[in-house]
N, CA, C and O atoms as a printed pandas DataFrame, in Angstrom:
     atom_number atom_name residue_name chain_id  residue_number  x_coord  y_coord  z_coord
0              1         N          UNK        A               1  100.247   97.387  125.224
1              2        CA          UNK        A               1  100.328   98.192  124.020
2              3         C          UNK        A               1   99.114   99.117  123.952
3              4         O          UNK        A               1   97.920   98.821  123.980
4              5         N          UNK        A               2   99.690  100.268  123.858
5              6        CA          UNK        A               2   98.369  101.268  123.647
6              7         C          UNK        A               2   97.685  101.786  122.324
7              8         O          UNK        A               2   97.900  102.938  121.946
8              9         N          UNK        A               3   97.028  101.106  121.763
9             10        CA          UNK        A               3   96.311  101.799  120.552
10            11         C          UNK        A               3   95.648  103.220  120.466
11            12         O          UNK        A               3   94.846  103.920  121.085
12            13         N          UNK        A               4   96.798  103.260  118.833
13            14        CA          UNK        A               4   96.204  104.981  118.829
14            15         C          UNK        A               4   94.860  105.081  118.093
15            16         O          UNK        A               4   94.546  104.387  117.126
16            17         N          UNK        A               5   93.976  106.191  118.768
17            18        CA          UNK        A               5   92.655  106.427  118.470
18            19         C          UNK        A               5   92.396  106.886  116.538
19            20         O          UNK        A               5   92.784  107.779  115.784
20            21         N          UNK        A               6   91.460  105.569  116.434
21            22        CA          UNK        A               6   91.084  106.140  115.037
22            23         C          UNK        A               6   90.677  107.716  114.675
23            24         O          UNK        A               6   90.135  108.498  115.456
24            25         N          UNK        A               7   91.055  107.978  113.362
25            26        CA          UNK        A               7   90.845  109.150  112.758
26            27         C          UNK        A               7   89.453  109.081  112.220
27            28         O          UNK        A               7   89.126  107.965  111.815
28            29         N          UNK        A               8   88.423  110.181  112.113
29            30        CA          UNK        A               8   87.530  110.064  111.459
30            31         C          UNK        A               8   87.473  109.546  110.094
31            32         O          UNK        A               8   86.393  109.137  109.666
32            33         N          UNK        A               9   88.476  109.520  109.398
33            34        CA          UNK        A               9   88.069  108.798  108.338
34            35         C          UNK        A               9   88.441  107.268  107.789
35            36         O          UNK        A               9   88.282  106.779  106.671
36            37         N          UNK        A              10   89.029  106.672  109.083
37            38        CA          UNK        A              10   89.364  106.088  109.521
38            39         C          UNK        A              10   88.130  105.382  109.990
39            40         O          UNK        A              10   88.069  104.232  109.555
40            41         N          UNK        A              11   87.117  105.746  110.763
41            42        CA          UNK        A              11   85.488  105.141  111.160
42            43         C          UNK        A              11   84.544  105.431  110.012
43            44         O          UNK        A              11   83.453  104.919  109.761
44            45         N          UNK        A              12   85.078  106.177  109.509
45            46        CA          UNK        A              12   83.914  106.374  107.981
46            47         C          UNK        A              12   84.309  104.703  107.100
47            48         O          UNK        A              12   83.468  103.890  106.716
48            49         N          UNK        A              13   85.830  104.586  106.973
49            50        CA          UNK        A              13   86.206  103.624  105.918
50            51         C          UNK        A              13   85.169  101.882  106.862
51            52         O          UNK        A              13   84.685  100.934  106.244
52            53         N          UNK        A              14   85.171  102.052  108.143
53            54        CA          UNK        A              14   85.069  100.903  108.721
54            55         C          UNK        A              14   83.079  101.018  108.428
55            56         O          UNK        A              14   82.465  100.241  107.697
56            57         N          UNK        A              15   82.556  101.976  109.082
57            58        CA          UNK        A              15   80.950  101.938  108.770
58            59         C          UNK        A              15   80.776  101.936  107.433
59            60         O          UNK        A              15   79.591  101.641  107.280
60            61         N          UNK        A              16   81.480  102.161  105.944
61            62        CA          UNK        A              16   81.316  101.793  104.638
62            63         C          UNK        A              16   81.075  100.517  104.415
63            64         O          UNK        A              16   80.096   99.952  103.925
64            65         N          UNK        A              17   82.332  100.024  104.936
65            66        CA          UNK        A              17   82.198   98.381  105.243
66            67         C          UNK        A              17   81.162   97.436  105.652
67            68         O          UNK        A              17   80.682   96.402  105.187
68            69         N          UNK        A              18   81.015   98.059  106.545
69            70        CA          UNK        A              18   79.972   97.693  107.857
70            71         C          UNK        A              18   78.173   97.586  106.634
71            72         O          UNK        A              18   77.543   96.546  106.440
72            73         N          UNK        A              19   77.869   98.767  106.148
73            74        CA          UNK        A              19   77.286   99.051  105.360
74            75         C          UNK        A              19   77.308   98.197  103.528
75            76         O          UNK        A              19   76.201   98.101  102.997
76            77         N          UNK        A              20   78.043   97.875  103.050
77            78        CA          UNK        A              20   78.474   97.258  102.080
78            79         C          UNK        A              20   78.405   96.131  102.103
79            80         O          UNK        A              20   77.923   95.479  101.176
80            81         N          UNK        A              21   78.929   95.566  103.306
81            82        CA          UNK        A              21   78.557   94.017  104.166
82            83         C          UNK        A              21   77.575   93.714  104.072
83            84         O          UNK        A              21   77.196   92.780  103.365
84            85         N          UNK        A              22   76.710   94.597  104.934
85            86        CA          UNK        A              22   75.227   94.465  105.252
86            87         C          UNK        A              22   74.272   94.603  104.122
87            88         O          UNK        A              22   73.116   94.303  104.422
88            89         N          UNK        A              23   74.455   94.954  102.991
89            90        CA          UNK        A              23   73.610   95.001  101.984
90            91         C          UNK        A              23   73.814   93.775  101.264
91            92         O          UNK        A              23   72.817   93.097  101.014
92            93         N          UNK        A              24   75.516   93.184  100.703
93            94        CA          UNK        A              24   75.987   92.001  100.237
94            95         C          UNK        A              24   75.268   90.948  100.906
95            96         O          UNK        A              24   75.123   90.029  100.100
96            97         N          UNK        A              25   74.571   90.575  102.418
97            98        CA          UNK        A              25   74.301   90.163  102.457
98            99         C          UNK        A              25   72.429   89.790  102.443
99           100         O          UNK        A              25   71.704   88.824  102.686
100          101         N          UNK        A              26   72.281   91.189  102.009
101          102        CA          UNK        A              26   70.695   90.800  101.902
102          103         C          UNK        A              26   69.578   90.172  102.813
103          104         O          UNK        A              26   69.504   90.442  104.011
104          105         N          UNK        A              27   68.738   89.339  102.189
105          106        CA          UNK        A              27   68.064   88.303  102.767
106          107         C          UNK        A              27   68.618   86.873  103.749
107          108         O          UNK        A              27   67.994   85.954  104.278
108          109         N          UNK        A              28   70.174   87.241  103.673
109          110        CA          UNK        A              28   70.692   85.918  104.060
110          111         C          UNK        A              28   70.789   86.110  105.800
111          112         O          UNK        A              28   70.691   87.309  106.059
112          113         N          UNK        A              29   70.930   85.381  106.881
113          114        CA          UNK        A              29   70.463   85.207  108.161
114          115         C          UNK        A              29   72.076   86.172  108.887
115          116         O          UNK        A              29   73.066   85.709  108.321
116          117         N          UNK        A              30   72.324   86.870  109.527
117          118        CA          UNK        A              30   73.372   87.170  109.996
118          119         C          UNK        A              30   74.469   85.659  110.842
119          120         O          UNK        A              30   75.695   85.691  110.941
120          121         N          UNK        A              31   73.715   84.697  111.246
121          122        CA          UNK        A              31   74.435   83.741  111.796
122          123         C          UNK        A              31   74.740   82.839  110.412
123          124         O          UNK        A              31   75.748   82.166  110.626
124          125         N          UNK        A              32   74.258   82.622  109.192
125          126        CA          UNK        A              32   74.204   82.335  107.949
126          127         C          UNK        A              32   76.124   82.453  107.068
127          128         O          UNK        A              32   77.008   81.761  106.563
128          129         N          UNK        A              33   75.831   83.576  107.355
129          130        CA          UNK        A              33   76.464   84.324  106.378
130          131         C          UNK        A              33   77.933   84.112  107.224
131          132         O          UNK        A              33   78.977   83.942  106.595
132          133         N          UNK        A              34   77.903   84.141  108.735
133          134        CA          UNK        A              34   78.931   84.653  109.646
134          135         C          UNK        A              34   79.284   82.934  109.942
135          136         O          UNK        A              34   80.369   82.617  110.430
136          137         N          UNK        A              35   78.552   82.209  109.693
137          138        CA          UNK        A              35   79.185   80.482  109.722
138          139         C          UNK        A              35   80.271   79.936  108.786
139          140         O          UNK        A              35   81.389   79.431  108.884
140          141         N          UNK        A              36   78.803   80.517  107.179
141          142        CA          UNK        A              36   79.753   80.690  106.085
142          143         C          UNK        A              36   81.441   81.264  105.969
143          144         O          UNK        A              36   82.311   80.704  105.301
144          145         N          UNK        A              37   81.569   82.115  106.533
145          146        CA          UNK        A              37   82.715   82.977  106.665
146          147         C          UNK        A              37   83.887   82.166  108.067
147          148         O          UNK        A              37   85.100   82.371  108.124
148          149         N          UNK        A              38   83.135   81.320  108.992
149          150        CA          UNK        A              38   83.850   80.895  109.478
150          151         C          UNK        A              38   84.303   81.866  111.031
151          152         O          UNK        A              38   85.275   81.683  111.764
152          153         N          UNK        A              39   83.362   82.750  111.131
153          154        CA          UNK        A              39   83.326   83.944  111.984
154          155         C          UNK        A              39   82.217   83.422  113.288
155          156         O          UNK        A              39   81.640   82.335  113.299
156          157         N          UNK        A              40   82.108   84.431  114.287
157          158        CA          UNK        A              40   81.166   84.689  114.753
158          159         C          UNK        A              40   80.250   85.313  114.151
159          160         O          UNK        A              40   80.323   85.323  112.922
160          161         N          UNK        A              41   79.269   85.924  114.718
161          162        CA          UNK        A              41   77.711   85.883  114.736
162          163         C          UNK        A              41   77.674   87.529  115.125
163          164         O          UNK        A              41   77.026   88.471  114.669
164          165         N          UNK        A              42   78.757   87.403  116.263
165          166        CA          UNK        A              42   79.035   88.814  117.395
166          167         C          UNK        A              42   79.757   89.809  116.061
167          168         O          UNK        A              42   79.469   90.936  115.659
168          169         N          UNK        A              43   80.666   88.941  115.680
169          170        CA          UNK        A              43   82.252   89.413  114.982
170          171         C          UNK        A              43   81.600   90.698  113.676
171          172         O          UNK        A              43   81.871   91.895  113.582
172          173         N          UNK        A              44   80.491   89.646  112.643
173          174        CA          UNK        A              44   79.708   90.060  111.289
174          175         C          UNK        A              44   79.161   91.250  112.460
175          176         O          UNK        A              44   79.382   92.425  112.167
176          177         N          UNK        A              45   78.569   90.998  113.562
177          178        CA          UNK        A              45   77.346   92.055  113.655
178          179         C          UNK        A              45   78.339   93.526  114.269
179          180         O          UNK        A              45   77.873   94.659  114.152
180          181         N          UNK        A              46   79.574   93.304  114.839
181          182        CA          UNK        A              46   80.847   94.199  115.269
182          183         C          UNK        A              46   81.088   94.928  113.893
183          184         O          UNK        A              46   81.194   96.142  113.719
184          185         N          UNK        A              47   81.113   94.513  113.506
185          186        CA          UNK        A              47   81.806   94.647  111.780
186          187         C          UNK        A              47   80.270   95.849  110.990
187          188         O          UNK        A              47   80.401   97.041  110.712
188          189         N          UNK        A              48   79.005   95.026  110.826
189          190        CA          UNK        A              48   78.463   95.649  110.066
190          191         C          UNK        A              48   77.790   96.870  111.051
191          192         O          UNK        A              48   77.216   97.747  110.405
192          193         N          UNK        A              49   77.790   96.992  112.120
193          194        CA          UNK        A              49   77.501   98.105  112.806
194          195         C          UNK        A              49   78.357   99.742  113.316
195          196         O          UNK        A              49   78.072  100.786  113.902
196          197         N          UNK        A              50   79.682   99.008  112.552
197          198        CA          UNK        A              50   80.933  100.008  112.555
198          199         C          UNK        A              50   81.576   99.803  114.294
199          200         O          UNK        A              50   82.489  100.509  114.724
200          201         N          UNK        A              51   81.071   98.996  114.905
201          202        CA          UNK        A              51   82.088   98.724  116.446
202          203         C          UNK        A              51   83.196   97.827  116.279
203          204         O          UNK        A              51   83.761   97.186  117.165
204          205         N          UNK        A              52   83.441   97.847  115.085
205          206        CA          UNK        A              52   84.791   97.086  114.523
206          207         C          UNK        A              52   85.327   97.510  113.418
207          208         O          UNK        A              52   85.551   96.640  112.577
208          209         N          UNK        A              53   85.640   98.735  113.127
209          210        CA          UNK        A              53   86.227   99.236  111.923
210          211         C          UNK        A              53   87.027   98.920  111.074
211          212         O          UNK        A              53   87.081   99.021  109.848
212          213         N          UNK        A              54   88.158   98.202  112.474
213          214        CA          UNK        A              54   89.385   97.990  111.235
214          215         C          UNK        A              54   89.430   96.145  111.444
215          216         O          UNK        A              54   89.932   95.544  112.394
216          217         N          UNK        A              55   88.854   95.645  110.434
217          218        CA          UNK        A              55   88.334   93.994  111.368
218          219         C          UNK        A              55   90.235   93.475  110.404
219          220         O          UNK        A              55   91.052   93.980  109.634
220          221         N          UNK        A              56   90.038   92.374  111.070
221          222        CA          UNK        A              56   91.687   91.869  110.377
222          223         C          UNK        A              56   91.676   91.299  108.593
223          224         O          UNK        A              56   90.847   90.479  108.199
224          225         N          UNK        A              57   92.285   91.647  108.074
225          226        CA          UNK        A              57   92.532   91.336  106.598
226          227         C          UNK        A              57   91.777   90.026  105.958
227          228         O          UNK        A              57   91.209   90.181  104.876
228          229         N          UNK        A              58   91.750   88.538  106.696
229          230        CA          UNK        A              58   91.337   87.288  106.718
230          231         C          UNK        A              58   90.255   87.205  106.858
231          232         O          UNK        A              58   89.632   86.427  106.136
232          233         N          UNK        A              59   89.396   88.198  108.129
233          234        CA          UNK        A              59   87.904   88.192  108.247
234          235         C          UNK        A              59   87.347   88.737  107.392
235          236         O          UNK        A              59   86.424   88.121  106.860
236          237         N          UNK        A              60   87.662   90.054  106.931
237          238        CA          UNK        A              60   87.170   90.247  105.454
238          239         C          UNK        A              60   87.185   89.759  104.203
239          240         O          UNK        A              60   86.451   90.020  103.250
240          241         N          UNK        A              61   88.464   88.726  104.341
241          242        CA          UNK        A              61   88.190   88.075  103.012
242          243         C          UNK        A              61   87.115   87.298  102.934
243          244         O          UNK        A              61   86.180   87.334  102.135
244          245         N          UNK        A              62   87.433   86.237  104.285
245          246        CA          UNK        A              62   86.124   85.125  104.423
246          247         C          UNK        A              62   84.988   85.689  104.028
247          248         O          UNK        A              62   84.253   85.084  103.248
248          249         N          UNK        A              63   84.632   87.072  104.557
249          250        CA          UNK        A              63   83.024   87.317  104.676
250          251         C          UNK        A              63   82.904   88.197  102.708
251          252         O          UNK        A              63   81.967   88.271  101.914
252          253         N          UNK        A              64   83.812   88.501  102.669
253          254        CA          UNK        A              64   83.761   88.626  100.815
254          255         C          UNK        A              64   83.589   86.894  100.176
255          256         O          UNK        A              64   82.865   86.771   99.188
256          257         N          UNK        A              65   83.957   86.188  100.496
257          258        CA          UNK        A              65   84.023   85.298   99.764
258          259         C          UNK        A              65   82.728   84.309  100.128
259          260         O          UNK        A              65   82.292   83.543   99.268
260          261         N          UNK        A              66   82.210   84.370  101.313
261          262        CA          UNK        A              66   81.198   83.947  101.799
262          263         C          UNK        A              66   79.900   84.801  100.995
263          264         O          UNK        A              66   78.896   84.189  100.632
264          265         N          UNK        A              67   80.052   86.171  100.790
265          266        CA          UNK        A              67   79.306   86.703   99.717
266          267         C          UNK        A              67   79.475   86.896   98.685
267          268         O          UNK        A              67   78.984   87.806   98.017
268          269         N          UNK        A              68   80.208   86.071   98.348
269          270        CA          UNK        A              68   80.367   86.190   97.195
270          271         C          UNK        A              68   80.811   87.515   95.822
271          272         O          UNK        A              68   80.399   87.804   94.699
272          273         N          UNK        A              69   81.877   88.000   96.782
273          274        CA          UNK        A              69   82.630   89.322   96.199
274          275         C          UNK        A              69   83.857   89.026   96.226
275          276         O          UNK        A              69   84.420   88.417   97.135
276          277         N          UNK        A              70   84.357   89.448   95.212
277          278        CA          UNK        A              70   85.360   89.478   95.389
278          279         C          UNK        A              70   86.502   91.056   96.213
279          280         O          UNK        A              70   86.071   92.187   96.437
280          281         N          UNK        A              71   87.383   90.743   96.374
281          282        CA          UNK        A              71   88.388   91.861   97.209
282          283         C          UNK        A              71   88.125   92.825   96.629
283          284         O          UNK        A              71   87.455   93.627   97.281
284          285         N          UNK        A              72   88.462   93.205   95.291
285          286        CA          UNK        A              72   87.926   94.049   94.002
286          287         C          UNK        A              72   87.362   95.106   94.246
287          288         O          UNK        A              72   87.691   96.286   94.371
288          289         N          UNK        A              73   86.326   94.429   94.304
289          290        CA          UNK        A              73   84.977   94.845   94.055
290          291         C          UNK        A              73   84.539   95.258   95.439
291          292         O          UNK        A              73   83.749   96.199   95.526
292          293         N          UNK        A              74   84.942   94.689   96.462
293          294        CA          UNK        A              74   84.476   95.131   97.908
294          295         C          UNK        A              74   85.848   96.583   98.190
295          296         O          UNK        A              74   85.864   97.219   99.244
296          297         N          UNK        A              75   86.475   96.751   97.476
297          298        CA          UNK        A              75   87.299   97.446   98.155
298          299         C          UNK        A              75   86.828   98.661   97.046
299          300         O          UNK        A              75   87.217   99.782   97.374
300          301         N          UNK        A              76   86.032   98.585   95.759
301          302        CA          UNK        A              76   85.958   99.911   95.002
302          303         C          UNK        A              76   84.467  100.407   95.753
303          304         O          UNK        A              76   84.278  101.596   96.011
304          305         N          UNK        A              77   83.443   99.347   96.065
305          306        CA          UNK        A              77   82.704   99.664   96.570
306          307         C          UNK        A              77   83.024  100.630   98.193
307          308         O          UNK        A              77   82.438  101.600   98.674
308          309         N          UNK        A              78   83.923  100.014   98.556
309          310        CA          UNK        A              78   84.668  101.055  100.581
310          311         C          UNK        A              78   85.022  102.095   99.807
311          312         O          UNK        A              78   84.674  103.045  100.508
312          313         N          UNK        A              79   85.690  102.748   98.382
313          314        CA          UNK        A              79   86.560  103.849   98.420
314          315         C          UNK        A              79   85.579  104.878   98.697
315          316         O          UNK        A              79   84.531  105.079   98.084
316          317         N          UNK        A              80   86.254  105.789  100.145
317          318        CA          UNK        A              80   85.221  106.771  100.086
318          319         C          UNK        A              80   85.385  108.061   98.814
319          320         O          UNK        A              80   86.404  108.446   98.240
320          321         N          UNK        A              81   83.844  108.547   98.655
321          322        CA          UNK        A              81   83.990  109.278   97.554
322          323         C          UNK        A              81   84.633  110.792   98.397
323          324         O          UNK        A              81   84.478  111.052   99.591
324          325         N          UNK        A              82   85.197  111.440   97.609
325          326        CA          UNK        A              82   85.515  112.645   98.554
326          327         C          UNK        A              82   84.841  113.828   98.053
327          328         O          UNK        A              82   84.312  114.065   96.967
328          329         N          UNK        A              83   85.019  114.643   99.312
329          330        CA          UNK        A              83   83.711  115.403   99.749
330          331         C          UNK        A              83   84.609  117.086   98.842
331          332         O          UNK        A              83   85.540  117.501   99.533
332          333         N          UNK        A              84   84.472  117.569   98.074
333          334        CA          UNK        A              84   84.845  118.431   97.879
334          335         C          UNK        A              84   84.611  119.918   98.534
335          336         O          UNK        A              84   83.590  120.444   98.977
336          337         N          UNK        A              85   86.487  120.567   98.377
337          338        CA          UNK        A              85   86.543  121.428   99.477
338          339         C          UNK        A              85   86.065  122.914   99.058
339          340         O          UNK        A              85   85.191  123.059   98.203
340          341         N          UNK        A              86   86.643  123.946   99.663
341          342        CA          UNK        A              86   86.033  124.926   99.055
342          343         C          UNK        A              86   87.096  125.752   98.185
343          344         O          UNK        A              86   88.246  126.062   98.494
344          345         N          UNK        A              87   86.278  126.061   96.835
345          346        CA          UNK        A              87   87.307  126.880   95.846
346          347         C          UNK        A              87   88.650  127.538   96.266
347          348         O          UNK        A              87   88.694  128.432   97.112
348          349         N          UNK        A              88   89.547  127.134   95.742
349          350        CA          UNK        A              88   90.684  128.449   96.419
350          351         C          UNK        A              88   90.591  129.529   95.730
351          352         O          UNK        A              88   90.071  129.554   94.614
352          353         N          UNK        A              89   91.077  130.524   96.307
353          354        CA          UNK        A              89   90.868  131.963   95.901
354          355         C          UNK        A              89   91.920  131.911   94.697
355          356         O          UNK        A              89   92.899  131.166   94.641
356          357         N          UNK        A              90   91.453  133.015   93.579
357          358        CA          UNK        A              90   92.296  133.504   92.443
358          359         C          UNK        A              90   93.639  133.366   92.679
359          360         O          UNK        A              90   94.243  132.690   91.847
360          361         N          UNK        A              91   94.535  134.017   93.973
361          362        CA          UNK        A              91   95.393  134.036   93.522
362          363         C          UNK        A              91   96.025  132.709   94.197
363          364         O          UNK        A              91   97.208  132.865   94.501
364          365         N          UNK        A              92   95.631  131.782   94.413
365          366        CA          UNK        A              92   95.836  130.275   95.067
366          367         C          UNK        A              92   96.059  129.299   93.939
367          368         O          UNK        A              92   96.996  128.506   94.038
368          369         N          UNK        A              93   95.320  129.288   92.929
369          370        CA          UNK        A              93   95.287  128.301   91.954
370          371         C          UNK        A              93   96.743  128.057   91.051
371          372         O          UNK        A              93   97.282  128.901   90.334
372          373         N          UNK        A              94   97.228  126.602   91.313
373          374        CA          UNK        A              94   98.309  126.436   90.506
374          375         C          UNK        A              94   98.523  127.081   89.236
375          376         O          UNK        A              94   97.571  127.466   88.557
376          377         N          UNK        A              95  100.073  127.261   88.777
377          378        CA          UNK        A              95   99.968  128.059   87.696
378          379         C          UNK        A              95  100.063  126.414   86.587
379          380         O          UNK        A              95  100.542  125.335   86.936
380          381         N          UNK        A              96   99.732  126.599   85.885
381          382        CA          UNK        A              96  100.009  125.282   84.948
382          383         C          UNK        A              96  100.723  126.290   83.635
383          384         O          UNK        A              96  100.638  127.489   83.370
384          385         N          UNK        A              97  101.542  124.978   82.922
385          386        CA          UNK        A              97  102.644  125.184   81.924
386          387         C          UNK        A              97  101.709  125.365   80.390
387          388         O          UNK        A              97  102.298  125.554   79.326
């Protein structure tokens, strides 16, 4: 099976993660946190370095719940904010009623 190549925003959503992870866990030991979760050591450090973007549904829960987040809250924290584009010209703009 050939996997199709992530989209850039697609590696943005996974290094958010990666990033969000890595702060949730703070002061706590990377093998700590990644026991807790029931993971590797490799898996957390794949994950919070973005060489694992799209990790499977279960590993993220564990490692939310191992830090104590909930899905929630880890998933408003991933929404990326979006980057606004550039004005459309005058005669572009929807007409509204």
């Amino acid at each position: 099976m050939v996997r199709n190549p992530l989209t850039p925003e697609e590696r943005r959503r996974g290094e958010r993660l990666g990033e969000v992870l890595r702060a949730a866990r703070g002061g706590r030991s990377m093998v700590a946190v990644a026991a807790s979760a029931g993971i590797s050591a490799e898996t957390l450090r794949k994950i919070e370095t973005g060489r694992a973007p799209t990790p499977a549904f279960f590993t993220v829960a564990a490692l939310a719940g191992a830090l104590g987040l909930s899905m929630d809250e880890l998933l408003a924290l991933c929404v990326p904010v979006p980057v606004p584009g550039p004005l459309p010209e005058p005669g572009e703009l929807p007409l509204t009623a």
